[in-house]
mmCIF file of the N, C-alpha and C atoms, coordinates in Angstrom:
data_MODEL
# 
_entry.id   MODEL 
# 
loop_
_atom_site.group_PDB 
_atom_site.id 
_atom_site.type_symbol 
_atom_site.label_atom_id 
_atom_site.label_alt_id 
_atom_site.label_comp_id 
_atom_site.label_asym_id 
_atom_site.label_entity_id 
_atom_site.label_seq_id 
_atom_site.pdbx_PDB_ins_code 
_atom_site.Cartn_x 
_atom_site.Cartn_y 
_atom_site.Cartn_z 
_atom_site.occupancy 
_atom_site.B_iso_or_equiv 
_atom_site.pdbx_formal_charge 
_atom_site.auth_seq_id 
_atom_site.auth_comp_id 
_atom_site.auth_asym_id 
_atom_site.auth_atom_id 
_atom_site.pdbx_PDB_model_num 
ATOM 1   N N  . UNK A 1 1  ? 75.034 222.591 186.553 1.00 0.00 ? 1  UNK A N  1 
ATOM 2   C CA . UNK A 1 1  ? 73.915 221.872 187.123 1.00 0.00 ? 1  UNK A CA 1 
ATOM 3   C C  . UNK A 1 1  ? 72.593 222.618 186.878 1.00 0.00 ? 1  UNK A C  1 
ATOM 4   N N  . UNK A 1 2  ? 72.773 223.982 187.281 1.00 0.00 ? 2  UNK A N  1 
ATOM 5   C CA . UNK A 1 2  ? 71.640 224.412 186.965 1.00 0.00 ? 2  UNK A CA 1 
ATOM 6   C C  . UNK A 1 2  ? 70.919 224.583 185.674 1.00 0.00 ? 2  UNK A C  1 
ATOM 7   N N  . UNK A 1 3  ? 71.955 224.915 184.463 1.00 0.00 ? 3  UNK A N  1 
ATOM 8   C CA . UNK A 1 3  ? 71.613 224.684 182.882 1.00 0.00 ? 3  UNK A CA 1 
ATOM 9   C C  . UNK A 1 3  ? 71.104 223.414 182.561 1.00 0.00 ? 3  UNK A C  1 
ATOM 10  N N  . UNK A 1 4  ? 71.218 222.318 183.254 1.00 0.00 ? 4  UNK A N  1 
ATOM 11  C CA . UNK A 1 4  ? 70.869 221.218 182.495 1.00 0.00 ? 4  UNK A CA 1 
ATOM 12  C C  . UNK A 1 4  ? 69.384 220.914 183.351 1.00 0.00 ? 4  UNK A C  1 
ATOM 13  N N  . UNK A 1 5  ? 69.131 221.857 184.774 1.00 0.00 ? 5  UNK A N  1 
ATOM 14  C CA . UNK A 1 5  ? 67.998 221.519 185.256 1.00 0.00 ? 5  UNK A CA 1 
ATOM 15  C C  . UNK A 1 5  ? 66.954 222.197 183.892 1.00 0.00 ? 5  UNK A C  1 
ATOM 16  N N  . UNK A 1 6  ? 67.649 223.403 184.176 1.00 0.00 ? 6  UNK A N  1 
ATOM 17  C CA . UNK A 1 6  ? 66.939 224.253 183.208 1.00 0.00 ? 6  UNK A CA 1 
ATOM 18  C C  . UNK A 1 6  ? 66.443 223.421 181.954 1.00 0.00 ? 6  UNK A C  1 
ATOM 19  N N  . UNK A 1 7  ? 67.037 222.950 181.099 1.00 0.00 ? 7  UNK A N  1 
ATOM 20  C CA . UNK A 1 7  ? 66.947 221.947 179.837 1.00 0.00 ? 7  UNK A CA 1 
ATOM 21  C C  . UNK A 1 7  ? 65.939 220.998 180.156 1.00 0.00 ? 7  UNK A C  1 
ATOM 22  N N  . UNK A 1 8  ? 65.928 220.203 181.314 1.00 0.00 ? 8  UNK A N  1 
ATOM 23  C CA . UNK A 1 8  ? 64.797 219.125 181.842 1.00 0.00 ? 8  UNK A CA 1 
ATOM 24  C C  . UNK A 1 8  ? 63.697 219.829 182.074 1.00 0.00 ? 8  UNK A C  1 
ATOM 25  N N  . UNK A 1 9  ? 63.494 220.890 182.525 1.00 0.00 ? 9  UNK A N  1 
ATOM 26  C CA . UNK A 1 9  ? 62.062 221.789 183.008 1.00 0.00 ? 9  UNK A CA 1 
ATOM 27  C C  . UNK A 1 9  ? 61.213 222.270 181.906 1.00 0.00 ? 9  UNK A C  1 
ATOM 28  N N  . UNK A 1 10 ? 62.776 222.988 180.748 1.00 0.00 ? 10 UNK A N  1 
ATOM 29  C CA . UNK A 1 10 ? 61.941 224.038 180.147 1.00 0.00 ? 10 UNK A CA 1 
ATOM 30  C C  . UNK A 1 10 ? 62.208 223.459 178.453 1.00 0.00 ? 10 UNK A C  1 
ATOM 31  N N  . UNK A 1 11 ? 62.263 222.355 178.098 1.00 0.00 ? 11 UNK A N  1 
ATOM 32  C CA . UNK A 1 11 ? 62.625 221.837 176.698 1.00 0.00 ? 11 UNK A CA 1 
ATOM 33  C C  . UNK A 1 11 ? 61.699 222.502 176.062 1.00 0.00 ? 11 UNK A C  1 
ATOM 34  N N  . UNK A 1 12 ? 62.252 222.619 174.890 1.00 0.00 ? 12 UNK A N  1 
ATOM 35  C CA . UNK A 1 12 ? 60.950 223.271 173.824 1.00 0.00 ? 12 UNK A CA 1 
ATOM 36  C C  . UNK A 1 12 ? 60.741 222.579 172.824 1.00 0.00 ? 12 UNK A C  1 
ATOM 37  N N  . UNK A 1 13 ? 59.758 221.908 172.228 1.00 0.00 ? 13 UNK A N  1 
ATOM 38  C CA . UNK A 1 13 ? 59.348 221.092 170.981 1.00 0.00 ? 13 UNK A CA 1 
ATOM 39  C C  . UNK A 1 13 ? 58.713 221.686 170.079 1.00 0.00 ? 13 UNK A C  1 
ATOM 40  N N  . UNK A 1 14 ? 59.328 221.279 169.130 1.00 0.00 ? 14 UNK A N  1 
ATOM 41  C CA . UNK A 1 14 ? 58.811 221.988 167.598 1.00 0.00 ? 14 UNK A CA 1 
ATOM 42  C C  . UNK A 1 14 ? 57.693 221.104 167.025 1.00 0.00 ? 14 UNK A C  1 
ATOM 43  N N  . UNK A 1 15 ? 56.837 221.794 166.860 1.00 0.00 ? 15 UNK A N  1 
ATOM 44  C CA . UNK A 1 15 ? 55.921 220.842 166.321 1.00 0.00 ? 15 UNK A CA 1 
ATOM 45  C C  . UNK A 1 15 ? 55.158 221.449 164.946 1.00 0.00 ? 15 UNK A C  1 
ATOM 46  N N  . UNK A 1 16 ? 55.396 220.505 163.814 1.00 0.00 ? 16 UNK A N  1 
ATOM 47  C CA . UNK A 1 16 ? 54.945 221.566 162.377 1.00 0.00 ? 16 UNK A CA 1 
ATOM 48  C C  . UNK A 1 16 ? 53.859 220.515 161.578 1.00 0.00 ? 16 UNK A C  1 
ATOM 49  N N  . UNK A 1 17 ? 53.036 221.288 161.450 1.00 0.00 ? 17 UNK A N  1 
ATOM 50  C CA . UNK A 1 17 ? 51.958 220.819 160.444 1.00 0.00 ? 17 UNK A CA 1 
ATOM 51  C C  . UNK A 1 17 ? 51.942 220.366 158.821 1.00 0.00 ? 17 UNK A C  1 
ATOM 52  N N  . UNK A 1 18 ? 51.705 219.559 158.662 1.00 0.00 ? 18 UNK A N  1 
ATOM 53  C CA . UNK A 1 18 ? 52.135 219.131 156.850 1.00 0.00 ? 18 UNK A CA 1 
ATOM 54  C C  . UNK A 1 18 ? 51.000 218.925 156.451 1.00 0.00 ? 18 UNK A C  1 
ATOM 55  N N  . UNK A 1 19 ? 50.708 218.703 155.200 1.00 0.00 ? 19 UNK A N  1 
ATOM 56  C CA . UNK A 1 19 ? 49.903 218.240 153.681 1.00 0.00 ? 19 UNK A CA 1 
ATOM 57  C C  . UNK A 1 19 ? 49.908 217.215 153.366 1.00 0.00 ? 19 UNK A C  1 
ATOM 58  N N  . UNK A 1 20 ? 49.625 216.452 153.767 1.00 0.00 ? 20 UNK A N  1 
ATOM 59  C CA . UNK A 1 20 ? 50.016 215.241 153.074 1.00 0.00 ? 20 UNK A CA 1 
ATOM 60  C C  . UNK A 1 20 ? 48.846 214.914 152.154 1.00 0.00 ? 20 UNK A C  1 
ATOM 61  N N  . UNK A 1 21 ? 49.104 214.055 151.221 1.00 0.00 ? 21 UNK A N  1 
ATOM 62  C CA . UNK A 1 21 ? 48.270 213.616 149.706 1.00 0.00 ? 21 UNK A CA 1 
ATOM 63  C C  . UNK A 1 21 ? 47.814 214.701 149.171 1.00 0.00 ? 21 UNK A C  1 
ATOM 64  N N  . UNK A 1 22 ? 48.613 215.602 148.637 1.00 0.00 ? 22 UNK A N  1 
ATOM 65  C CA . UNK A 1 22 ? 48.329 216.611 148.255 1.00 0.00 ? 22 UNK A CA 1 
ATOM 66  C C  . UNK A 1 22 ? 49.314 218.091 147.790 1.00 0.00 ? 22 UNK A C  1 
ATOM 67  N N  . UNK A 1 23 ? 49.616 218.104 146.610 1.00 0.00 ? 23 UNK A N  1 
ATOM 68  C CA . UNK A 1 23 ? 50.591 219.080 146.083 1.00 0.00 ? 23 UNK A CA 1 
ATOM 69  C C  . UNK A 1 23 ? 49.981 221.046 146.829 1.00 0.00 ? 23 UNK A C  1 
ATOM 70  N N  . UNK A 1 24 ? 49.009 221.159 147.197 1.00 0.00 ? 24 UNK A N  1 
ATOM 71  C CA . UNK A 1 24 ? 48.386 222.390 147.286 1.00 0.00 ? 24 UNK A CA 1 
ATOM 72  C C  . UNK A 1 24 ? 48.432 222.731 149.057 1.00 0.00 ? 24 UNK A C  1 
ATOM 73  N N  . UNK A 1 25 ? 48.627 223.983 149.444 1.00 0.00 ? 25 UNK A N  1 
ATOM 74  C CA . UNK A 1 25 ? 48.620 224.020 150.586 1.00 0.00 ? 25 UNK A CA 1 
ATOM 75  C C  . UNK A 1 25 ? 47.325 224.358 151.366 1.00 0.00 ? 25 UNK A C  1 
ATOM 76  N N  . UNK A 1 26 ? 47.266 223.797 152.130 1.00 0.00 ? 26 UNK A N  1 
ATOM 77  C CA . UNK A 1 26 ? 46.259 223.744 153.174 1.00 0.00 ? 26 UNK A CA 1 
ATOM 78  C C  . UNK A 1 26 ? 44.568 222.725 152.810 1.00 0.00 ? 26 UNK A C  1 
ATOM 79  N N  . UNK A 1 27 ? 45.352 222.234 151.803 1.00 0.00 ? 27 UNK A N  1 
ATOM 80  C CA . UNK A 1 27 ? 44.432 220.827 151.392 1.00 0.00 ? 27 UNK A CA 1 
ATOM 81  C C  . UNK A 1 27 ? 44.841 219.734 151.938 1.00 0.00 ? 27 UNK A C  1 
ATOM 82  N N  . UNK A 1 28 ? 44.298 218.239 151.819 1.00 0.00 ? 28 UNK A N  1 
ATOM 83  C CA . UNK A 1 28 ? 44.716 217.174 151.783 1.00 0.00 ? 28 UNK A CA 1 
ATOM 84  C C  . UNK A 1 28 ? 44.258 216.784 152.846 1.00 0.00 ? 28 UNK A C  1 
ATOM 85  N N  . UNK A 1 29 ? 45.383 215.737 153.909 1.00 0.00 ? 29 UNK A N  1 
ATOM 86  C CA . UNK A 1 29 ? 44.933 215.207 155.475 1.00 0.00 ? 29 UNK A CA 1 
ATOM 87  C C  . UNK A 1 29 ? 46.039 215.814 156.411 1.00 0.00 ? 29 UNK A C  1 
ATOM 88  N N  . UNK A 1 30 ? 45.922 216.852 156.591 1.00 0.00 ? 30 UNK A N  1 
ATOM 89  C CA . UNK A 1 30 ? 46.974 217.787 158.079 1.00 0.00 ? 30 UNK A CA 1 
ATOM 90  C C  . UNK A 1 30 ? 47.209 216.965 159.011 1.00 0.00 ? 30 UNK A C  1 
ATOM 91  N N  . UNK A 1 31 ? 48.765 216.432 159.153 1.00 0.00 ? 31 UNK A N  1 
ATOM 92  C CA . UNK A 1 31 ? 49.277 216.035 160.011 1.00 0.00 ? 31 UNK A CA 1 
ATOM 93  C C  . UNK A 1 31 ? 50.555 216.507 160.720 1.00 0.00 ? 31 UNK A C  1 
ATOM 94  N N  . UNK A 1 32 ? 50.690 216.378 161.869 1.00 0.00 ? 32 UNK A N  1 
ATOM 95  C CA . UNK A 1 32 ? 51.588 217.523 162.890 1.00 0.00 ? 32 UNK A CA 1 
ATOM 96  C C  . UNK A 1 32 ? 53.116 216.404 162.803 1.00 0.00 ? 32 UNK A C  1 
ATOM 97  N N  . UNK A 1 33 ? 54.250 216.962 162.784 1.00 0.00 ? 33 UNK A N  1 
ATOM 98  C CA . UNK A 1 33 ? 55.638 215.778 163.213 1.00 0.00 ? 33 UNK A CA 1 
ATOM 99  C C  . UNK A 1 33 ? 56.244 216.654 164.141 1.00 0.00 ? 33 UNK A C  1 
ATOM 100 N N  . UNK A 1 34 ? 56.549 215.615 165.465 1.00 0.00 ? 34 UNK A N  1 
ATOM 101 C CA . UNK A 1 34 ? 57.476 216.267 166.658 1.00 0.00 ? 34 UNK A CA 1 
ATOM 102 C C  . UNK A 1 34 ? 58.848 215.813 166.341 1.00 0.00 ? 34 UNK A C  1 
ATOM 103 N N  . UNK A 1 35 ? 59.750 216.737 165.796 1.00 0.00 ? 35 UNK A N  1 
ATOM 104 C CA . UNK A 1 35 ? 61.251 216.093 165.167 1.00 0.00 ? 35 UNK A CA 1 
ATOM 105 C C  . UNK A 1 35 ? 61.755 216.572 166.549 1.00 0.00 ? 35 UNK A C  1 
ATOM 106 N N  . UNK A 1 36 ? 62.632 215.410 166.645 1.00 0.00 ? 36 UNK A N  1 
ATOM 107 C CA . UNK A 1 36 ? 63.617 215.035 167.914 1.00 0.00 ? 36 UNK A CA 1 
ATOM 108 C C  . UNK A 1 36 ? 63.216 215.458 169.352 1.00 0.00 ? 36 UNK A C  1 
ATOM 109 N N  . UNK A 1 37 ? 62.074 213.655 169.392 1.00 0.00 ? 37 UNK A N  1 
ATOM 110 C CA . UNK A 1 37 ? 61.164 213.933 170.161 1.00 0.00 ? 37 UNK A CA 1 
ATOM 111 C C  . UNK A 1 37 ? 61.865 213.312 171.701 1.00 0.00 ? 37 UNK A C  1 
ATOM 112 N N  . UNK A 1 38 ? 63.156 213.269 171.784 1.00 0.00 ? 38 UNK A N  1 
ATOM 113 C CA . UNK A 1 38 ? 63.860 212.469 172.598 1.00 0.00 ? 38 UNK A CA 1 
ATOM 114 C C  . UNK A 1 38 ? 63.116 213.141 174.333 1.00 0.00 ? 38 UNK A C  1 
ATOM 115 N N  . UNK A 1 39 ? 63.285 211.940 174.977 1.00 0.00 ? 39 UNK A N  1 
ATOM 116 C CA . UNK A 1 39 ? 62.270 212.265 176.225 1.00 0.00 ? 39 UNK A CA 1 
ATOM 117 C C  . UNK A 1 39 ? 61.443 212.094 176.502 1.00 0.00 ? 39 UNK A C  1 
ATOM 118 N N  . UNK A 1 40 ? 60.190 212.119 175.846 1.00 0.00 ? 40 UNK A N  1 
ATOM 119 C CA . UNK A 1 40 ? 58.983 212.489 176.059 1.00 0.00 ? 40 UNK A CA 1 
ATOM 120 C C  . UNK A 1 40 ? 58.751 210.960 176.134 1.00 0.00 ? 40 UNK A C  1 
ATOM 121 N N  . UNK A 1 41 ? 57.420 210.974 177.260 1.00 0.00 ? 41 UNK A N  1 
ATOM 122 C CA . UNK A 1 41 ? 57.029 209.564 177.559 1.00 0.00 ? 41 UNK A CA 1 
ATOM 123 C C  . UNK A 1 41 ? 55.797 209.194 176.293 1.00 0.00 ? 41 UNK A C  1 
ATOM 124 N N  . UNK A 1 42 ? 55.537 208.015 176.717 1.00 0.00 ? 42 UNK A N  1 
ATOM 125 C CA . UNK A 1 42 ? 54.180 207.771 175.635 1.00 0.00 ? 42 UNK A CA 1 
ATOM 126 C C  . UNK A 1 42 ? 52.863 208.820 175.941 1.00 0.00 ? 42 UNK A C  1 
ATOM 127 N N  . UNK A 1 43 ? 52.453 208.719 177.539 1.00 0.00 ? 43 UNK A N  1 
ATOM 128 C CA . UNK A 1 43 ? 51.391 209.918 178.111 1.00 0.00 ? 43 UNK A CA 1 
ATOM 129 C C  . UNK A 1 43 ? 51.565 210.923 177.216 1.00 0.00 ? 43 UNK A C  1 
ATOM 130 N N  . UNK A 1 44 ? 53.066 211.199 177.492 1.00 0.00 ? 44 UNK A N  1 
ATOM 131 C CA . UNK A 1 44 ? 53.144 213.352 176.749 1.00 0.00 ? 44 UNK A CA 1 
ATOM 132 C C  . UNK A 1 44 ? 53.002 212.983 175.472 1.00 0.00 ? 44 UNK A C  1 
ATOM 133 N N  . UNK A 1 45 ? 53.297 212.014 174.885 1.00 0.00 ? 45 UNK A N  1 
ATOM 134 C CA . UNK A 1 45 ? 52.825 212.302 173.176 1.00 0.00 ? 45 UNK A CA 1 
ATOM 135 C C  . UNK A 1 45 ? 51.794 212.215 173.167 1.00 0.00 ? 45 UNK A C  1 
ATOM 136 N N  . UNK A 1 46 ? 51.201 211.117 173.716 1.00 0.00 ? 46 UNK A N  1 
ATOM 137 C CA . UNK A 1 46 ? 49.641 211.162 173.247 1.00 0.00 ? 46 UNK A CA 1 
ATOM 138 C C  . UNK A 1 46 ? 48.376 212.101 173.954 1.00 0.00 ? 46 UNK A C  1 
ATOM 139 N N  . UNK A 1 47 ? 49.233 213.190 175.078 1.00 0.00 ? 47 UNK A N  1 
ATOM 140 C CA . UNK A 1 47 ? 48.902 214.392 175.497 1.00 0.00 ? 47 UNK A CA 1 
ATOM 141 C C  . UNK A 1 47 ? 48.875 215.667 174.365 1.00 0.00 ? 47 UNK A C  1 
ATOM 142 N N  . UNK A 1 48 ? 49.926 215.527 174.081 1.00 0.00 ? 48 UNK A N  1 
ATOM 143 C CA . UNK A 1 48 ? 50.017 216.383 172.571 1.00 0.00 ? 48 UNK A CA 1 
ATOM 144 C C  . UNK A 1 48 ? 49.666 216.143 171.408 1.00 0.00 ? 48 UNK A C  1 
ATOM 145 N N  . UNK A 1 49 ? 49.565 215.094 171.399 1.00 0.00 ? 49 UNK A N  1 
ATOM 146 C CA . UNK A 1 49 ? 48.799 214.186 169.840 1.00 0.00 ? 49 UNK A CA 1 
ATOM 147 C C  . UNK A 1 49 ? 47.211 214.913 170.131 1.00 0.00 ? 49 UNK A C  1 
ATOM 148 N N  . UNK A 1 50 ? 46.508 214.838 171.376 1.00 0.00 ? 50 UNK A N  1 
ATOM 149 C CA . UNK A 1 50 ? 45.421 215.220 172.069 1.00 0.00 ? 50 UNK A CA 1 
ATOM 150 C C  . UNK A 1 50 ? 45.403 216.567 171.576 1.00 0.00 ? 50 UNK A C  1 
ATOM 151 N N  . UNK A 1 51 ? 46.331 217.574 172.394 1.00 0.00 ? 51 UNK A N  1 
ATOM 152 C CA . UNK A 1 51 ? 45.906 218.779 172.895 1.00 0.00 ? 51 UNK A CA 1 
ATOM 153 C C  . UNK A 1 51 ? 46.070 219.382 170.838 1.00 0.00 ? 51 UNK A C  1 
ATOM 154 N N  . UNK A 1 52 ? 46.607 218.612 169.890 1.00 0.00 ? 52 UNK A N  1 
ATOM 155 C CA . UNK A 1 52 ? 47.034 219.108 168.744 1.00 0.00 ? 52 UNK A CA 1 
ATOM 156 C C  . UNK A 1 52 ? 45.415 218.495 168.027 1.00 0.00 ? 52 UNK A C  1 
ATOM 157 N N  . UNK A 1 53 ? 44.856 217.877 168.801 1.00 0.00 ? 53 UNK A N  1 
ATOM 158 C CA . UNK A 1 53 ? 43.056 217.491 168.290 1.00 0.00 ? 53 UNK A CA 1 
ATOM 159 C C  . UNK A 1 53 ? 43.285 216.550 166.651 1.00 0.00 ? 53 UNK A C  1 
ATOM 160 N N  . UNK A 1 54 ? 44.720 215.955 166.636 1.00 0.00 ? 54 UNK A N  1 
ATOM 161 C CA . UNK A 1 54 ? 44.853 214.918 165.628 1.00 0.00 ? 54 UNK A CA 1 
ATOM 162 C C  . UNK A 1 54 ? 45.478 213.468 165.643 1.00 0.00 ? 54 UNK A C  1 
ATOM 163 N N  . UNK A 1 55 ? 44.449 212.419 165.509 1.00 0.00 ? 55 UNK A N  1 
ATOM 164 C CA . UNK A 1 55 ? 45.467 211.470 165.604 1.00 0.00 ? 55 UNK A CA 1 
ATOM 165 C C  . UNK A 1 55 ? 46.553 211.321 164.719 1.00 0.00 ? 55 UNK A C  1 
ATOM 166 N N  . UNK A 1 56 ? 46.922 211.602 163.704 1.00 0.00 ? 56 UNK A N  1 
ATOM 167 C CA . UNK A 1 56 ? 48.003 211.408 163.091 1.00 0.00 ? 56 UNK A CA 1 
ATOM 168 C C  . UNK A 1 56 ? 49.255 212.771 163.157 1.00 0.00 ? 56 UNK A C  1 
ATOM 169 N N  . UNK A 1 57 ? 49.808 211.878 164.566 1.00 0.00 ? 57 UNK A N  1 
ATOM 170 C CA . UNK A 1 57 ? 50.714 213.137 164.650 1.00 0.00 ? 57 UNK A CA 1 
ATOM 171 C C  . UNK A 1 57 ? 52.058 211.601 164.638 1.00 0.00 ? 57 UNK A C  1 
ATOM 172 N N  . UNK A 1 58 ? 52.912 212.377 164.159 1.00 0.00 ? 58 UNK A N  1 
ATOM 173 C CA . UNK A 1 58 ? 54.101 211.786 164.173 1.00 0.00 ? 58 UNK A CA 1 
ATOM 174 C C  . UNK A 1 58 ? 55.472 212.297 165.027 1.00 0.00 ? 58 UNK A C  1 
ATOM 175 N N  . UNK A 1 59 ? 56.060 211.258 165.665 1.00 0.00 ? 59 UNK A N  1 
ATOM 176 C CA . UNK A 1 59 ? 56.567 211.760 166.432 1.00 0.00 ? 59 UNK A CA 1 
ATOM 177 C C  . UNK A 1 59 ? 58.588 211.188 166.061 1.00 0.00 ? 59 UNK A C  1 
ATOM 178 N N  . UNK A 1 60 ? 59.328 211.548 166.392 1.00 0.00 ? 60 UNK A N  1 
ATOM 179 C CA . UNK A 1 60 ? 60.835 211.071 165.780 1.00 0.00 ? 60 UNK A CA 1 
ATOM 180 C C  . UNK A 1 60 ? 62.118 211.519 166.750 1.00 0.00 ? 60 UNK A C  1 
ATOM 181 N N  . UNK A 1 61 ? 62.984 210.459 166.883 1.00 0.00 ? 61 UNK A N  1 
ATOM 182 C CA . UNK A 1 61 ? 63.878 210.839 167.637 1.00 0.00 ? 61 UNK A CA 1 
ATOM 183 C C  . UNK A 1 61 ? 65.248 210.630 166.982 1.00 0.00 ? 61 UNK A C  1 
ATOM 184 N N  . UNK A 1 62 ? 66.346 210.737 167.497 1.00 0.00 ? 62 UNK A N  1 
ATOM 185 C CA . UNK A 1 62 ? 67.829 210.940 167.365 1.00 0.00 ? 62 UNK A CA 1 
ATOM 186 C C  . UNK A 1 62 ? 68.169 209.819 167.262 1.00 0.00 ? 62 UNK A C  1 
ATOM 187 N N  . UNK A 1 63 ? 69.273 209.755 166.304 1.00 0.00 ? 63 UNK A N  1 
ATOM 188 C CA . UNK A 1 63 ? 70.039 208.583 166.234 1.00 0.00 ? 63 UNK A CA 1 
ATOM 189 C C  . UNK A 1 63 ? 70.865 208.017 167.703 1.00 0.00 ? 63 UNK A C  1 
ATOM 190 N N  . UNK A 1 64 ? 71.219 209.019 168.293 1.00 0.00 ? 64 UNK A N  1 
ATOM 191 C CA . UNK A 1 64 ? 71.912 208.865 169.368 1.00 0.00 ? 64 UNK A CA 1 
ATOM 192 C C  . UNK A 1 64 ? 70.667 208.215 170.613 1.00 0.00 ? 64 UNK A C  1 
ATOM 193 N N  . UNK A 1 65 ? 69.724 208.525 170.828 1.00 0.00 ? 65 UNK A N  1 
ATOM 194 C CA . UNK A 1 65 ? 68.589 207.987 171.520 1.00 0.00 ? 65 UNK A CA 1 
ATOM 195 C C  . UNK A 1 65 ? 68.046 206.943 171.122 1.00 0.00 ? 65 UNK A C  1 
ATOM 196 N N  . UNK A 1 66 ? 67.834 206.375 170.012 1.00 0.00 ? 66 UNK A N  1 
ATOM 197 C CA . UNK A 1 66 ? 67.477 204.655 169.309 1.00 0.00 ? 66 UNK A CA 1 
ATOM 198 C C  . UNK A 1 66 ? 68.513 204.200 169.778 1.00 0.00 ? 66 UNK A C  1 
ATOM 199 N N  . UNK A 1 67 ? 69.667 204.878 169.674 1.00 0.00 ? 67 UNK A N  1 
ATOM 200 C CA . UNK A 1 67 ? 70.668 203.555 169.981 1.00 0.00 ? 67 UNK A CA 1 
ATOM 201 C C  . UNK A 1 67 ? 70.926 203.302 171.447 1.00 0.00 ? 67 UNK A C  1 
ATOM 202 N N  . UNK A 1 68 ? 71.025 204.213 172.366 1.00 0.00 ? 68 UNK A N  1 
ATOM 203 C CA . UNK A 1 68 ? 70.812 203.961 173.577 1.00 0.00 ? 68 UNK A CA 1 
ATOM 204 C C  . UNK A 1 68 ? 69.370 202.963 174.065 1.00 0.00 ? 68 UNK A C  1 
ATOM 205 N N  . UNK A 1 69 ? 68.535 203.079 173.164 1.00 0.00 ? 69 UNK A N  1 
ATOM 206 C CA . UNK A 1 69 ? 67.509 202.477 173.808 1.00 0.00 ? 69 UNK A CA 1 
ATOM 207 C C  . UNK A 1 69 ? 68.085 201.033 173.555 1.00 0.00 ? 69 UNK A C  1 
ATOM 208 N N  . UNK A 1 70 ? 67.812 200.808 172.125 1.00 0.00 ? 70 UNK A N  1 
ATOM 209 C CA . UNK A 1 70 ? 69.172 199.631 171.639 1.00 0.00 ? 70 UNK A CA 1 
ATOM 210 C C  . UNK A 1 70 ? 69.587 198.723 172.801 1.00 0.00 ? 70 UNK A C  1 
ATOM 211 N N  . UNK A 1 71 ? 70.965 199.619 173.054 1.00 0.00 ? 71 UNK A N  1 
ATOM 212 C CA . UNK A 1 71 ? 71.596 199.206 173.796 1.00 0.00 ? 71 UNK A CA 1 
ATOM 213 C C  . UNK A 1 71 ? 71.246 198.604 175.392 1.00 0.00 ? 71 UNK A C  1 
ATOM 214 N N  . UNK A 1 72 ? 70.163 199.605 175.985 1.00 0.00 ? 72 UNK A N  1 
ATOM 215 C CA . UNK A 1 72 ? 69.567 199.210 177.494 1.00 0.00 ? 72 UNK A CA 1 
ATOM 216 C C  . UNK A 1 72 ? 68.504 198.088 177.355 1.00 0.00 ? 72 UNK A C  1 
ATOM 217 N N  . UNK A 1 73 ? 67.882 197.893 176.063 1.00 0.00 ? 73 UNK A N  1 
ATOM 218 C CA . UNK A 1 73 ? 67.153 196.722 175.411 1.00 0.00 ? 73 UNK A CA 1 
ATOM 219 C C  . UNK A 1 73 ? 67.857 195.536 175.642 1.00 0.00 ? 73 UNK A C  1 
ATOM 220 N N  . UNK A 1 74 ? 69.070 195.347 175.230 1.00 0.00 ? 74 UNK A N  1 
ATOM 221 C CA . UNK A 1 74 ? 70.148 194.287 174.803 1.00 0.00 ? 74 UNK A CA 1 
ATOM 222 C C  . UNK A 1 74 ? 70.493 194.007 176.545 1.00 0.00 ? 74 UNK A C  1 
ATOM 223 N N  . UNK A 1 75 ? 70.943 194.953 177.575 1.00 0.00 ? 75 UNK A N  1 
ATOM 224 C CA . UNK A 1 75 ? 71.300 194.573 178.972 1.00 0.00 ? 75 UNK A CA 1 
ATOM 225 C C  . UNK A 1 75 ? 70.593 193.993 178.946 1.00 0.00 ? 75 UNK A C  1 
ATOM 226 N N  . UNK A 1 76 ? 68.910 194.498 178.726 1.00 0.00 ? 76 UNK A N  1 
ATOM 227 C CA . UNK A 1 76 ? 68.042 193.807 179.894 1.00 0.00 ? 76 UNK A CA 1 
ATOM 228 C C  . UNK A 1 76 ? 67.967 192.416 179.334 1.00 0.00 ? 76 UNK A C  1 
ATOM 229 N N  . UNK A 1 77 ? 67.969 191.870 178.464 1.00 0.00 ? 77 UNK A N  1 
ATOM 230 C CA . UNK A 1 77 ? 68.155 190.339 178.190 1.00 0.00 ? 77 UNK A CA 1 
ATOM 231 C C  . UNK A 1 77 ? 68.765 189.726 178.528 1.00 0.00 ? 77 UNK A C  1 
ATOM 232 N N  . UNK A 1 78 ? 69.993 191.041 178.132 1.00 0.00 ? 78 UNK A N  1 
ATOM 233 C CA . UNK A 1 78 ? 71.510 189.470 179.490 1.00 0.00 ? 78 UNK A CA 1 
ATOM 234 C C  . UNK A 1 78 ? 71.386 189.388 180.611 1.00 0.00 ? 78 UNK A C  1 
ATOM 235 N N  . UNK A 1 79 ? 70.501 190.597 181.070 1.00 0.00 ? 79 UNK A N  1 
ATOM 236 C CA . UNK A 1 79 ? 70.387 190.037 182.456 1.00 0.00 ? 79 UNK A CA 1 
ATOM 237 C C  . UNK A 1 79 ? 69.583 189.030 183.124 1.00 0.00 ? 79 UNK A C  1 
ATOM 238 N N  . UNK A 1 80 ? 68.714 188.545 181.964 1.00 0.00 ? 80 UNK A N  1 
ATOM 239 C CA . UNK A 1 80 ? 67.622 187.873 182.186 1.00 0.00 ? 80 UNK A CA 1 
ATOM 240 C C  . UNK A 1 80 ? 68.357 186.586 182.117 1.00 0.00 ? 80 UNK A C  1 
ATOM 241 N N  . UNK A 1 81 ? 69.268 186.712 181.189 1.00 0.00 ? 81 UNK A N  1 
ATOM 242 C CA . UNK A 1 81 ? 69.908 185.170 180.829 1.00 0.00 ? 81 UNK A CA 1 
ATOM 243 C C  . UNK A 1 81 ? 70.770 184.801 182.208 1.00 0.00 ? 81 UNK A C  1 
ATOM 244 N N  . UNK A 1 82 ? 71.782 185.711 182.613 1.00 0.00 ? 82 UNK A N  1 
ATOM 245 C CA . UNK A 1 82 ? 72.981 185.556 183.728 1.00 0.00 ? 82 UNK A CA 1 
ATOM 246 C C  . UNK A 1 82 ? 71.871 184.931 184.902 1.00 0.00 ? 82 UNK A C  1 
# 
């Protein structure tokens, strides 16, 4: 119990800067990607999209998390239908 509080409190996100349009480093249009951004609400990205002073930050999650969303997507319709 307590490891997984731990995990909810203290997650750590990687967040890495790229090049894009552009073979040379530290040219082009610098944009940040949060890989396996599972969790985070829309606020915290666009808190960090903020505090990273770029709009083009990209953000990406787990196969296992699309599909759950998926899936709680799909209830909420049947429940709308029943």
């Amino acid at each position: 119990m307590v490891a997984e509080l731990r995990e909810l409190i203290f997650k750590i996100y990687r967040i890495y800067q790229v090049d894009a349009f552009t073979k040379e480093q530290f040219r082009g249009n610098p944009d940040e990607v949060v890989p396996n951004a599972d969790g985070l609400t829309g606020e915290q990205m666009q808190n960090i999209a903020r505090e990273l002073n770029n709009s083009e930050t990209a953000f990406t999650w787990s196969a296992r998390s699309i599909l759950l969303q998926e899936i709680k997507t799909i209830l909420l319709a049947l429940m709308k239908i029943v």
